[in-house]
N, CA, C, O and CB atoms as a CASP TS submission, in Angstrom:
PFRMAT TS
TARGET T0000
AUTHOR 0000-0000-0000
METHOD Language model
MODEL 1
PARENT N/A
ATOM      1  N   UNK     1       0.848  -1.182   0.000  1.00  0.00           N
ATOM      2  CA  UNK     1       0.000   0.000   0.000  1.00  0.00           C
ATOM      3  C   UNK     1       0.889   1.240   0.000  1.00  0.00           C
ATOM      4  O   UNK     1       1.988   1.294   0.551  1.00  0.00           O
ATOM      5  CB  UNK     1      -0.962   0.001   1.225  1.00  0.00           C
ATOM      6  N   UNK     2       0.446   1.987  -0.509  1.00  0.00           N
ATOM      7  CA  UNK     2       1.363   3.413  -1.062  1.00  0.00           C
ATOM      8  C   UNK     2       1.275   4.295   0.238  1.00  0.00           C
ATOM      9  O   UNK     2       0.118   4.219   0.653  1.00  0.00           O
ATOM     10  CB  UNK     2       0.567   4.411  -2.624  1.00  0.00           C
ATOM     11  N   UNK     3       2.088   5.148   1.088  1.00  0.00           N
ATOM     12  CA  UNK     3       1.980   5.641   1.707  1.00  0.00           C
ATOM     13  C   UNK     3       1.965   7.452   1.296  1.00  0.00           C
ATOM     14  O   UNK     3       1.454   8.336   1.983  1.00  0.00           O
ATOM     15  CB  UNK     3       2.698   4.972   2.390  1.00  0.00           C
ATOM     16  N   UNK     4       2.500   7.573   0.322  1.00  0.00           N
ATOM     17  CA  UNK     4       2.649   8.851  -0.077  1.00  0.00           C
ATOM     18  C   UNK     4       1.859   9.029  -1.521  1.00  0.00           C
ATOM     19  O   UNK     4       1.665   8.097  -2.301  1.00  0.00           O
ATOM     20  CB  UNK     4       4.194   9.173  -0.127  1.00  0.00           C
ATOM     21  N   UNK     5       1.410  10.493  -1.746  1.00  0.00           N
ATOM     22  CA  UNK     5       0.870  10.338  -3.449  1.00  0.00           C
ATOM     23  C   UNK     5       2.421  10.242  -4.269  1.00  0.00           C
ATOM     24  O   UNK     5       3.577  10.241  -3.845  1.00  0.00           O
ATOM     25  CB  UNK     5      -0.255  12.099  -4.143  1.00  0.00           C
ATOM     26  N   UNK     6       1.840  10.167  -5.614  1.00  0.00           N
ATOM     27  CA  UNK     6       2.737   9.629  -6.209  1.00  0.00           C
ATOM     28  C   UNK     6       1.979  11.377  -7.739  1.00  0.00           C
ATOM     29  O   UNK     6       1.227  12.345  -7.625  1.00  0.00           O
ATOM     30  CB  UNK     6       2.571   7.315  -6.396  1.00  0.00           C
ATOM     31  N   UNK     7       2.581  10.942  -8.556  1.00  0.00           N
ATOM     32  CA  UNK     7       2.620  12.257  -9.710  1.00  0.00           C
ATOM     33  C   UNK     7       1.630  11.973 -10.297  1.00  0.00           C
ATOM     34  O   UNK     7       0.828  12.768 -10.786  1.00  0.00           O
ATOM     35  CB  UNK     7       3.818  12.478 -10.800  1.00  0.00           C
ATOM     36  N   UNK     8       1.551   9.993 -10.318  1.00  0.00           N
ATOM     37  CA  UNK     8       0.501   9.955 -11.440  1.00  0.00           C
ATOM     38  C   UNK     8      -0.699   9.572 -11.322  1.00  0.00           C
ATOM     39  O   UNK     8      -1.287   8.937 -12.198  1.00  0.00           O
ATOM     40  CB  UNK     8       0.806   9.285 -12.350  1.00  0.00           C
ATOM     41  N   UNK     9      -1.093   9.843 -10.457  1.00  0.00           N
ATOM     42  CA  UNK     9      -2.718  10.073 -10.004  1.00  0.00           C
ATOM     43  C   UNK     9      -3.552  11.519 -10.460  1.00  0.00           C
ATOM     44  O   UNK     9      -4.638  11.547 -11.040  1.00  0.00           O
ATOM     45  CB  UNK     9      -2.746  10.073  -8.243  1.00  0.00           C
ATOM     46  N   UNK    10      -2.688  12.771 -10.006  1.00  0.00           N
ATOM     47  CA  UNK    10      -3.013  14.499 -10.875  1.00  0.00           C
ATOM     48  C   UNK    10      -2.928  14.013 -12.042  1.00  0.00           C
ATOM     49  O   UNK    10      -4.004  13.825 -12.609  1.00  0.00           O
ATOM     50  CB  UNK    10      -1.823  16.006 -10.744  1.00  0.00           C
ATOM     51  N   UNK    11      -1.878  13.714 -12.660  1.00  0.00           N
ATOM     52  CA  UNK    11      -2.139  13.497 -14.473  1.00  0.00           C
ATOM     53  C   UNK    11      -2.737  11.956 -14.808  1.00  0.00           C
ATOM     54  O   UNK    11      -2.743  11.835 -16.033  1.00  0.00           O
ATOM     55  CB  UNK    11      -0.377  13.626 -15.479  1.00  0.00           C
ATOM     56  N   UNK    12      -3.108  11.062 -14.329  1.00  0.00           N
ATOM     57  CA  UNK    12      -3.703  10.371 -14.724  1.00  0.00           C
ATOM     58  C   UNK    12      -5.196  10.862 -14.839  1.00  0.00           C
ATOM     59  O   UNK    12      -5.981  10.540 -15.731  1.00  0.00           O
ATOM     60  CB  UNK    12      -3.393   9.408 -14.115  1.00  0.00           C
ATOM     61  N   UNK    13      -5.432  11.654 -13.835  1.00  0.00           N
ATOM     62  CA  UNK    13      -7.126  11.914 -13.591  1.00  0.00           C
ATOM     63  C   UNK    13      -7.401  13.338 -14.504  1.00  0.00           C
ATOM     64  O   UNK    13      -8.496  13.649 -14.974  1.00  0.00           O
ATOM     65  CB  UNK    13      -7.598  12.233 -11.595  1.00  0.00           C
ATOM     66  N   UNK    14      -5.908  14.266 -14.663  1.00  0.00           N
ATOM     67  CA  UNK    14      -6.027  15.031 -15.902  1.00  0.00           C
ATOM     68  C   UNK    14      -6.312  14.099 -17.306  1.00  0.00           C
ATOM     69  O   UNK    14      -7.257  14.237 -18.083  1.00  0.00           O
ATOM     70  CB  UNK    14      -4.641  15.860 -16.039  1.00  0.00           C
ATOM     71  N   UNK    15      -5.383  13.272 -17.371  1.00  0.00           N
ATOM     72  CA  UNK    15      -5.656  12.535 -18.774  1.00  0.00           C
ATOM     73  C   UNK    15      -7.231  11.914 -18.509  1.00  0.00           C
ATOM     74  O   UNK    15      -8.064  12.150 -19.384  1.00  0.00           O
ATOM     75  CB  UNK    15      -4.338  11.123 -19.137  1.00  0.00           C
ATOM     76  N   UNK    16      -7.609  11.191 -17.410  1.00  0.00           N
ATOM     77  CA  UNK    16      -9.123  10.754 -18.180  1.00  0.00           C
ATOM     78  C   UNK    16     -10.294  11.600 -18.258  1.00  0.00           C
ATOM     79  O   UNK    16     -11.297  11.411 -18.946  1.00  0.00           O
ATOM     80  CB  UNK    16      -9.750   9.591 -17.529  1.00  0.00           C
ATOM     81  N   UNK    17     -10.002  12.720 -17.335  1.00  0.00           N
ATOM     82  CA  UNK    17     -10.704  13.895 -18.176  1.00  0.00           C
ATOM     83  C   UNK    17     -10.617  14.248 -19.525  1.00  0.00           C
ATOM     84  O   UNK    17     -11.483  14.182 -20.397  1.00  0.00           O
ATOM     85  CB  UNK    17     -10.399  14.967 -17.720  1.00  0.00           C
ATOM     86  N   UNK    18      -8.926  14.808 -19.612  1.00  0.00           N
ATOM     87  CA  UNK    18      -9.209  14.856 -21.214  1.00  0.00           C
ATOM     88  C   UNK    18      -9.710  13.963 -22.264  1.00  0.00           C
ATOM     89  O   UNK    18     -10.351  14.349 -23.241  1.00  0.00           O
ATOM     90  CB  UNK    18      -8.237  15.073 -21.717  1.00  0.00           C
ATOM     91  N   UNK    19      -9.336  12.578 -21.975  1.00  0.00           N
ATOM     92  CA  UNK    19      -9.988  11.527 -22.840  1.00  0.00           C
ATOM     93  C   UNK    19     -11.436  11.443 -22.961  1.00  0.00           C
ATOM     94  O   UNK    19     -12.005  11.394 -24.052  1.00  0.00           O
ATOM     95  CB  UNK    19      -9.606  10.291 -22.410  1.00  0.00           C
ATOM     96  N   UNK    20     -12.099  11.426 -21.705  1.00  0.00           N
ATOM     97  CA  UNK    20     -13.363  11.353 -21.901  1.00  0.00           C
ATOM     98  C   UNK    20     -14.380  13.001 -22.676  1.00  0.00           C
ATOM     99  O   UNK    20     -15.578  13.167 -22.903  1.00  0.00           O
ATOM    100  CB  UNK    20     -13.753  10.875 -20.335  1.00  0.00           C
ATOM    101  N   UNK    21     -12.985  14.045 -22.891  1.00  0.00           N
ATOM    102  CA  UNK    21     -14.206  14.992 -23.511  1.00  0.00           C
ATOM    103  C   UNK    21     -14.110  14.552 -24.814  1.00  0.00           C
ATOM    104  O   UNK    21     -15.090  14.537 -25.559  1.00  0.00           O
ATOM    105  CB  UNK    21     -14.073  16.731 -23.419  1.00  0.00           C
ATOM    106  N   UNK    22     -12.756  14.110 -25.227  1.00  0.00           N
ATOM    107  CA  UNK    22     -12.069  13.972 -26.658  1.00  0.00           C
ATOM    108  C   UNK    22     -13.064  13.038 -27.542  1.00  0.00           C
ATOM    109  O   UNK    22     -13.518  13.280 -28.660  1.00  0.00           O
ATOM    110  CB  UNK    22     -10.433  13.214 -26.539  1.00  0.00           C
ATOM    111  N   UNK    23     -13.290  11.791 -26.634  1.00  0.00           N
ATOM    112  CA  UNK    23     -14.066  10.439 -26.753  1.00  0.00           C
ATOM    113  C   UNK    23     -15.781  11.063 -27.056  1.00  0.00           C
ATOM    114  O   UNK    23     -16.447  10.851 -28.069  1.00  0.00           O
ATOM    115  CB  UNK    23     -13.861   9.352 -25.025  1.00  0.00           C
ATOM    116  N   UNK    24     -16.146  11.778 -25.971  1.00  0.00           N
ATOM    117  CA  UNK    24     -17.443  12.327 -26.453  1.00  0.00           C
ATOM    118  C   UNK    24     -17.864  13.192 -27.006  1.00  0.00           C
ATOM    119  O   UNK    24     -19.063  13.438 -27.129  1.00  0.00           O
ATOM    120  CB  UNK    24     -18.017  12.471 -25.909  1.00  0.00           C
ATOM    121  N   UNK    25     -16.553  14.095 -27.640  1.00  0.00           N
ATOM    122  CA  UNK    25     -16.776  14.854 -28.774  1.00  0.00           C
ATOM    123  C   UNK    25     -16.767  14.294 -30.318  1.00  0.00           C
ATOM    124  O   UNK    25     -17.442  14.837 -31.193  1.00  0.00           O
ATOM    125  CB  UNK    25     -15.854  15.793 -28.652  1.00  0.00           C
ATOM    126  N   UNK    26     -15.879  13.077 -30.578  1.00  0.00           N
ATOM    127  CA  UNK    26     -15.621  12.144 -31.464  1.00  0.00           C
ATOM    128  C   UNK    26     -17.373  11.156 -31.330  1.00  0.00           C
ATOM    129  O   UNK    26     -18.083  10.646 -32.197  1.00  0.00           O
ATOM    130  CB  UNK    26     -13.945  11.264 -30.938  1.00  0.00           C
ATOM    131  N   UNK    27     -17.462  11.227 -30.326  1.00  0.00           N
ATOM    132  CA  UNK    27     -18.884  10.230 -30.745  1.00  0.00           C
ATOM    133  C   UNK    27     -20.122  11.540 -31.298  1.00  0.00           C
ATOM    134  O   UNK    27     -20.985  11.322 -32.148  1.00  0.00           O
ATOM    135  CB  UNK    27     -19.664   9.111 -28.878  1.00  0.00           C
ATOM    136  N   UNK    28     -19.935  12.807 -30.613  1.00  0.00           N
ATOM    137  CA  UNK    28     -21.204  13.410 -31.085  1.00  0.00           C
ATOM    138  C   UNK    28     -20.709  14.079 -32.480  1.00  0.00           C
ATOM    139  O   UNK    28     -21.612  14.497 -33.205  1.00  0.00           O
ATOM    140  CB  UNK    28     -21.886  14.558 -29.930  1.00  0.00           C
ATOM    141  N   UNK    29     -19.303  14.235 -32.957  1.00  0.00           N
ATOM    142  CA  UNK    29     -19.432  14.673 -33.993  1.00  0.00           C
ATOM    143  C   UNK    29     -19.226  13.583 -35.560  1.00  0.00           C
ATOM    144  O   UNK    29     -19.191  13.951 -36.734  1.00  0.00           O
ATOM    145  CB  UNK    29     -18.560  15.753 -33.763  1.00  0.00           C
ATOM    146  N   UNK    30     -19.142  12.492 -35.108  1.00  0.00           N
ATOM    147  CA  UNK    30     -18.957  11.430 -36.275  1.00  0.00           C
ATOM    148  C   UNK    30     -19.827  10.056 -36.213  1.00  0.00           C
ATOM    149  O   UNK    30     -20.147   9.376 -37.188  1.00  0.00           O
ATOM    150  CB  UNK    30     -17.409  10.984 -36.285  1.00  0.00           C
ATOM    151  N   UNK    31     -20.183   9.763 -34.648  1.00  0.00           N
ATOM    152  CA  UNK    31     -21.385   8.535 -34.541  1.00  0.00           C
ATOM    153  C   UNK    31     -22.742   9.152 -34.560  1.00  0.00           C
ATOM    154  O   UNK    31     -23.807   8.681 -34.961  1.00  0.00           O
ATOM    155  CB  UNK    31     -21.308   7.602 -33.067  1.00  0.00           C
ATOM    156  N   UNK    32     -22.438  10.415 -33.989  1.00  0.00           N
ATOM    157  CA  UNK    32     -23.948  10.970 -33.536  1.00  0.00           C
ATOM    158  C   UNK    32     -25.022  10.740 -35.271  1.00  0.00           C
ATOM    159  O   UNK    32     -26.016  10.018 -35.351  1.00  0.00           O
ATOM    160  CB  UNK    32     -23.724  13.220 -32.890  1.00  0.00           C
ATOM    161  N   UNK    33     -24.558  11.396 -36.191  1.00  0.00           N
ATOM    162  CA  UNK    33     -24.922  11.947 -37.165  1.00  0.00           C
ATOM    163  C   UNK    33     -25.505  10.424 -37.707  1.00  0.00           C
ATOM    164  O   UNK    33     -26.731  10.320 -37.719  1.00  0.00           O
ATOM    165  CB  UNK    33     -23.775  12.866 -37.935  1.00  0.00           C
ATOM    166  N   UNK    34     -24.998   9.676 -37.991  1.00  0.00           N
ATOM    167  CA  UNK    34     -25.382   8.236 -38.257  1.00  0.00           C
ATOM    168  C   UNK    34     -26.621   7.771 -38.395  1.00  0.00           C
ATOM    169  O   UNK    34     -27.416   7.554 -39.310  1.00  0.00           O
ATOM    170  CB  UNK    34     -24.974   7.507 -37.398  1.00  0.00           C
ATOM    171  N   UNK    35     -26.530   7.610 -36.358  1.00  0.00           N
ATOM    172  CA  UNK    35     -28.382   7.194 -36.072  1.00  0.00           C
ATOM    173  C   UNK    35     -28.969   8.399 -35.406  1.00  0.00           C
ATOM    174  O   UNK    35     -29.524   8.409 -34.307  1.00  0.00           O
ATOM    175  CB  UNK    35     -28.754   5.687 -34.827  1.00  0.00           C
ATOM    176  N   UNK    36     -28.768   9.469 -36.255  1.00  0.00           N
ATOM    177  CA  UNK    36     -29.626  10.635 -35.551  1.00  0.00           C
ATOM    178  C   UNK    36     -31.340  10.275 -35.975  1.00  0.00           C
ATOM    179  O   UNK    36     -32.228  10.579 -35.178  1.00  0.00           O
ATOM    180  CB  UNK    36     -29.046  12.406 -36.268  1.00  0.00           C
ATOM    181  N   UNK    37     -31.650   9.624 -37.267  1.00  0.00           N
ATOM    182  CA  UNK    37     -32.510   9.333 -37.813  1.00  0.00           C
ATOM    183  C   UNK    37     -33.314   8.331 -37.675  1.00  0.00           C
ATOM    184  O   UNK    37     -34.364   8.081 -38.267  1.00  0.00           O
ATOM    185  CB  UNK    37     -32.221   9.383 -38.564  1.00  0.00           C
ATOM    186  N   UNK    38     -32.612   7.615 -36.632  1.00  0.00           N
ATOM    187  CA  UNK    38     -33.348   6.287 -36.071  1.00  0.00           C
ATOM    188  C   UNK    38     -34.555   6.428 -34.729  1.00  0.00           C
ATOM    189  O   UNK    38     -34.296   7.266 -33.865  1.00  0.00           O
ATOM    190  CB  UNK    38     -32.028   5.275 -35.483  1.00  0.00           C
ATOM    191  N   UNK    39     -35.563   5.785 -34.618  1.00  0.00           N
ATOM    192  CA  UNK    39     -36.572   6.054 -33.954  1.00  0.00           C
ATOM    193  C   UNK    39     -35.358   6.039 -32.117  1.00  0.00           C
ATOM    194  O   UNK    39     -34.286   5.576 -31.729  1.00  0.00           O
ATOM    195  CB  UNK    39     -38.094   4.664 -34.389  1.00  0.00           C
ATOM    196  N   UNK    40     -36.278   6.711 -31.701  1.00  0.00           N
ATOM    197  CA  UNK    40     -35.653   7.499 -29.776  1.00  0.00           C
ATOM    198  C   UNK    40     -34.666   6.111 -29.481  1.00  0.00           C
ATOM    199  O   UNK    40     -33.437   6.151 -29.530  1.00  0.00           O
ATOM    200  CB  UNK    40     -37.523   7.698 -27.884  1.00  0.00           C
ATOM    201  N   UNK    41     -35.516   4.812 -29.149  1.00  0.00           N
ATOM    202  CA  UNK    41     -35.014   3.657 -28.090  1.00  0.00           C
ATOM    203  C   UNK    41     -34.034   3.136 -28.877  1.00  0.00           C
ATOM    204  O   UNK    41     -33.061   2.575 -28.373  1.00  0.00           O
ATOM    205  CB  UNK    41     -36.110   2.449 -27.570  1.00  0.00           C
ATOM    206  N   UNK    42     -34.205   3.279 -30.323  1.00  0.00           N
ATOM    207  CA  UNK    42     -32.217   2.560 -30.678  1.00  0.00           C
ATOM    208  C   UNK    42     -31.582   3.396 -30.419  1.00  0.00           C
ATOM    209  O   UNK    42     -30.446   3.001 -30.156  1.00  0.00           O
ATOM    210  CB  UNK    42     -31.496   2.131 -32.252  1.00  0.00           C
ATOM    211  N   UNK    43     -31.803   5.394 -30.269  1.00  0.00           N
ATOM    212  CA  UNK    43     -30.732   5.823 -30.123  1.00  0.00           C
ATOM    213  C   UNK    43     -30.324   5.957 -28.853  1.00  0.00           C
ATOM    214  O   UNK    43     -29.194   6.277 -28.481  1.00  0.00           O
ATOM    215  CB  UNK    43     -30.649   6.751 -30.709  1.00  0.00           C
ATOM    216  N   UNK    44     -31.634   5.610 -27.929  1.00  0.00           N
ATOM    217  CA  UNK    44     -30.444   5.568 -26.689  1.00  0.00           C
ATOM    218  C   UNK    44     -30.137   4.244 -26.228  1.00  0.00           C
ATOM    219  O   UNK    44     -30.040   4.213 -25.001  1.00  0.00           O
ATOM    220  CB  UNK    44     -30.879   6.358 -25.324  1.00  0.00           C
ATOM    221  N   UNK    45     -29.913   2.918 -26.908  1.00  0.00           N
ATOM    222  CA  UNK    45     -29.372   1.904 -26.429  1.00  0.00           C
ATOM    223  C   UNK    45     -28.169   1.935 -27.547  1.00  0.00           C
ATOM    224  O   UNK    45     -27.421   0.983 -27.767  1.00  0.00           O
ATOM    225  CB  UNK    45     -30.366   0.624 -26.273  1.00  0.00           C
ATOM    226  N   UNK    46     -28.121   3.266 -28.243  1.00  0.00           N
ATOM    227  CA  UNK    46     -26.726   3.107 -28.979  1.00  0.00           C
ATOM    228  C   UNK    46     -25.526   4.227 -28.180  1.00  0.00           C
ATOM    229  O   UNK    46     -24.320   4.298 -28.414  1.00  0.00           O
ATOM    230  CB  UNK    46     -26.989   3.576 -30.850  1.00  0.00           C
ATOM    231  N   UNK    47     -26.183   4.870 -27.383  1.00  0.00           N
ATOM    232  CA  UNK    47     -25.679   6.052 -26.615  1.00  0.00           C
ATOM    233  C   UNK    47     -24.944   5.457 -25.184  1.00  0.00           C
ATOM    234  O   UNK    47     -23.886   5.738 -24.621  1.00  0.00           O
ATOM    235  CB  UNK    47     -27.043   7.135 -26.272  1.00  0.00           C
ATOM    236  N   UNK    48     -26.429   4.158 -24.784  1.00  0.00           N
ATOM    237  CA  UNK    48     -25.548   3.490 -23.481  1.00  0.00           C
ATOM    238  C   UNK    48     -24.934   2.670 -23.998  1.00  0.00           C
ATOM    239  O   UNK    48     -24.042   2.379 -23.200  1.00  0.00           O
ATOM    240  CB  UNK    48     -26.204   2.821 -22.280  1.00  0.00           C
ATOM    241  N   UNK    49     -24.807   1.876 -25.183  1.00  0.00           N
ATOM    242  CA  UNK    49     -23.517   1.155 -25.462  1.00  0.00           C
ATOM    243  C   UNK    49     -22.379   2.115 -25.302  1.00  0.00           C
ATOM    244  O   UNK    49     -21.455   1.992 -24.499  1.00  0.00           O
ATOM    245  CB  UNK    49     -23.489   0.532 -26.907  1.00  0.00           C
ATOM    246  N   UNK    50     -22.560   3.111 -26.184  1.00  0.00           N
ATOM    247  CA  UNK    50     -21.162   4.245 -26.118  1.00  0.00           C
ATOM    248  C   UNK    50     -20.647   4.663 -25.027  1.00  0.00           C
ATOM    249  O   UNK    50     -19.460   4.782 -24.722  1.00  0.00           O
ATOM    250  CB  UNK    50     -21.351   5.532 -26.669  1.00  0.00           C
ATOM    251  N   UNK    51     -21.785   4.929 -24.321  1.00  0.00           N
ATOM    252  CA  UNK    51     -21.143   5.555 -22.987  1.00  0.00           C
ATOM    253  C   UNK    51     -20.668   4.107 -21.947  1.00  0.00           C
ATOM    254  O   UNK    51     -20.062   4.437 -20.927  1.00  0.00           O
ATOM    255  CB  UNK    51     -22.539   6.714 -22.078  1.00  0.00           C
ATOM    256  N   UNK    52     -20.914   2.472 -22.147  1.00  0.00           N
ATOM    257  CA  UNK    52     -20.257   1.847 -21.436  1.00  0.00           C
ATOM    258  C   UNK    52     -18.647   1.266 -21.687  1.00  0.00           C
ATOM    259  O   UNK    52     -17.759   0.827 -20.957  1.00  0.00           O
ATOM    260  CB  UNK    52     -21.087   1.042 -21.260  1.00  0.00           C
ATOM    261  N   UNK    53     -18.850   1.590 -23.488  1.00  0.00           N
ATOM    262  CA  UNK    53     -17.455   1.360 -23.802  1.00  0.00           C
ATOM    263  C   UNK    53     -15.793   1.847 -23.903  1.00  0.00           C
ATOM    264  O   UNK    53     -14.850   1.230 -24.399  1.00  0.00           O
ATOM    265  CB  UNK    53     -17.664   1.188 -24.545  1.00  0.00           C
ATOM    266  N   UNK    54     -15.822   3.492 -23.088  1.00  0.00           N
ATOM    267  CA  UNK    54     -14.902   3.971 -22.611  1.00  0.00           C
ATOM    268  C   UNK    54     -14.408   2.950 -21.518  1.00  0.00           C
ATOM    269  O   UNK    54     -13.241   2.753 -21.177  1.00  0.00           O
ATOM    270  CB  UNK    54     -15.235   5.243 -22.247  1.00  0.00           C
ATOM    271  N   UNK    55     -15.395   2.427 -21.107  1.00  0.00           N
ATOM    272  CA  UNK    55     -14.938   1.972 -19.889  1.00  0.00           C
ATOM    273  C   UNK    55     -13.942   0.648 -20.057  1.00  0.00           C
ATOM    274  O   UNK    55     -13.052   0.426 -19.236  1.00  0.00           O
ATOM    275  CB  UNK    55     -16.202   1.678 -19.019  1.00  0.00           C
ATOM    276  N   UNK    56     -14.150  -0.073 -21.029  1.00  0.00           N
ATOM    277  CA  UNK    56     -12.823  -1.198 -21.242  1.00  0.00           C
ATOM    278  C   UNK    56     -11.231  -0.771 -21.092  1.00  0.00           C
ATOM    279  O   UNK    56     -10.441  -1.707 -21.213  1.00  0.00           O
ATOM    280  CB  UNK    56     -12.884  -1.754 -22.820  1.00  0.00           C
ATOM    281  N   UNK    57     -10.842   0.140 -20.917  1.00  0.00           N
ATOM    282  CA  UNK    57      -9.398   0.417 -20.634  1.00  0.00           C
ATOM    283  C   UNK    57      -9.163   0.752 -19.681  1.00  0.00           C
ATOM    284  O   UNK    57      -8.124   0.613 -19.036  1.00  0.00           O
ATOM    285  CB  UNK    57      -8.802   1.156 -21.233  1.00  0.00           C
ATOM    286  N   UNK    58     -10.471   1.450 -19.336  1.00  0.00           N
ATOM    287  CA  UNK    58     -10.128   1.857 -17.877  1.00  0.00           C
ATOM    288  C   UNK    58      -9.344   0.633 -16.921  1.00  0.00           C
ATOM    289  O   UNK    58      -8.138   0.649 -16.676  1.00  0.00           O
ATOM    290  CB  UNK    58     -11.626   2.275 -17.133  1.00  0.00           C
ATOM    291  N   UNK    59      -9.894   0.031 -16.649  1.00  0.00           N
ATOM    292  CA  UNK    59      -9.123  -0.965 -15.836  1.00  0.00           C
ATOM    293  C   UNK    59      -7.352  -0.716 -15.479  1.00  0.00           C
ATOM    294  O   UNK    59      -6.710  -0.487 -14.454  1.00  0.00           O
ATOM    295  CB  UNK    59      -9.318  -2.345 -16.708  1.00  0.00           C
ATOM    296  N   UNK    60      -7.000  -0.915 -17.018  1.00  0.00           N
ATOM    297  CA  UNK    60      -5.654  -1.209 -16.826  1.00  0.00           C
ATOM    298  C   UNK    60      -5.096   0.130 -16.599  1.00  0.00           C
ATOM    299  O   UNK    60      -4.069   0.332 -15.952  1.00  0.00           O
ATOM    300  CB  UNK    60      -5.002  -1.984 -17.986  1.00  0.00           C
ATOM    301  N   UNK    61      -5.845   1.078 -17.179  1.00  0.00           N
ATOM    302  CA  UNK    61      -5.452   2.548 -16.533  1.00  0.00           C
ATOM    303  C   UNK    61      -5.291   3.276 -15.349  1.00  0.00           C
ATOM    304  O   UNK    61      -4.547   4.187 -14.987  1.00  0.00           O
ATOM    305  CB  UNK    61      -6.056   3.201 -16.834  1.00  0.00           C
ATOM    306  N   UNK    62      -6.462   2.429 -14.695  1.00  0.00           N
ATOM    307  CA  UNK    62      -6.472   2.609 -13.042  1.00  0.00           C
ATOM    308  C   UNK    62      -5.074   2.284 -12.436  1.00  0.00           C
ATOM    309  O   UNK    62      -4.357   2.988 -11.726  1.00  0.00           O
ATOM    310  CB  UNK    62      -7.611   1.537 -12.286  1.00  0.00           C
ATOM    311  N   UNK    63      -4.878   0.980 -12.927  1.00  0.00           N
ATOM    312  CA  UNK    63      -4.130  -0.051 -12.248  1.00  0.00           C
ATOM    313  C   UNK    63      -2.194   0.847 -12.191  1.00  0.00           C
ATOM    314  O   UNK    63      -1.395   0.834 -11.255  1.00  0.00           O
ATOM    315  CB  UNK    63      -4.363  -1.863 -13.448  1.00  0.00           C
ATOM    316  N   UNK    64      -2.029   1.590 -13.781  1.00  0.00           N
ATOM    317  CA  UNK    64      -1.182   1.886 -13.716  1.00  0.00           C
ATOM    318  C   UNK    64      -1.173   3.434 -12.720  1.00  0.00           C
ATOM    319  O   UNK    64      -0.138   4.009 -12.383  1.00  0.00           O
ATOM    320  CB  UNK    64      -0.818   1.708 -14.982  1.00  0.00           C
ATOM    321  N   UNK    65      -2.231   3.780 -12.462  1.00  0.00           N
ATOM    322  CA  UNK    65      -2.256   5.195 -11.751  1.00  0.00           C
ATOM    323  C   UNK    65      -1.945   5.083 -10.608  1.00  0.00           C
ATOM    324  O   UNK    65      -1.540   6.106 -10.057  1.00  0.00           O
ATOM    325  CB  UNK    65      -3.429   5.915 -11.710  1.00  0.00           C
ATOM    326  N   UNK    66      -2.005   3.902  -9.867  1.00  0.00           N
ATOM    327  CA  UNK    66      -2.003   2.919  -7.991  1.00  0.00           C
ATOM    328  C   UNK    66      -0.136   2.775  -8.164  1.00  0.00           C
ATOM    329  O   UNK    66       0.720   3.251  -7.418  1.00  0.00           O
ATOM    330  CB  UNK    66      -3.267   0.396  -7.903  1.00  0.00           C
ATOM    331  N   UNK    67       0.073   1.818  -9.618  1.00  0.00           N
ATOM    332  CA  UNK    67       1.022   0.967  -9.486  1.00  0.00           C
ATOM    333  C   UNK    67       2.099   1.365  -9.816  1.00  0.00           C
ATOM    334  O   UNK    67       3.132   1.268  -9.154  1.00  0.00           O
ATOM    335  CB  UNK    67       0.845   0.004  -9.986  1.00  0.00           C
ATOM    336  N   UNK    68       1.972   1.852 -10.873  1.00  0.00           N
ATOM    337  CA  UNK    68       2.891   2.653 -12.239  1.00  0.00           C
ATOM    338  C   UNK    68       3.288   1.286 -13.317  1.00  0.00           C
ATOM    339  O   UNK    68       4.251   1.490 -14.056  1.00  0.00           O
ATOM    340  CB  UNK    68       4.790   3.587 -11.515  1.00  0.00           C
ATOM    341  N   UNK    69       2.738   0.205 -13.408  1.00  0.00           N
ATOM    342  CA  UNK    69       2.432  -1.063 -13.740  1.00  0.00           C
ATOM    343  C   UNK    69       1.147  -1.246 -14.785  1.00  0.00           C
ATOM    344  O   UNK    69       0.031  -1.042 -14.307  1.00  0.00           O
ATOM    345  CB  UNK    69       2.217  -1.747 -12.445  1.00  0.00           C
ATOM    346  N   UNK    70       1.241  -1.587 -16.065  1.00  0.00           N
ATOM    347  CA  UNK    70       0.087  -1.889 -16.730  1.00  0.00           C
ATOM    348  C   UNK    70      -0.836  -2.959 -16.247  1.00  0.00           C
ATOM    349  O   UNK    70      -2.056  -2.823 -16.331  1.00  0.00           O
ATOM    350  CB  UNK    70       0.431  -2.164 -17.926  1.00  0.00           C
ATOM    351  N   UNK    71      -0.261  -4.041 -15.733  1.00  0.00           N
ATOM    352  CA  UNK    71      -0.442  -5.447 -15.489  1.00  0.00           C
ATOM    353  C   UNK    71      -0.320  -5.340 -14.047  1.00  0.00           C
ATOM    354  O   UNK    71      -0.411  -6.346 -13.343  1.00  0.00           O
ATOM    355  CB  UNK    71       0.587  -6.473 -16.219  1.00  0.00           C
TER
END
């Protein structure tokens, strides 16, 4: 267990901020347009797919922010 902070927790949590505006500016300006035309309930079970699939990296991202370790 870490007793002190470490650097990369401020810029890790800077970077997934920035990622996540980058990520949801890239979905509203290139997926959005797609199924804008599709009836309401596909577009929002295409919106909560989107919004659950940032989340696959996270993991190992966390892990290196604790560890400084991908794995």
């Amino acid at each position: 267990m870490r007793k002190a902070p470490t650097w990369r927790i401020p810029v890790g949590m800077l970077a997934l901020v920035t990622m996540l505006m980058i990520y949801g500016a890239l979905v509203a300006r290139y997926a959005a347009p797609w199924f804008s035309s599709w009836p309401m309930v596909a577009q929002m079970m295409i919106y909560a797919l989107l919004g659950v699939v940032w989340l696959l990296p996270l993991r190992r991202f966390l892990i290196w922010m604790e560890t400084g370790r991908w794995r």
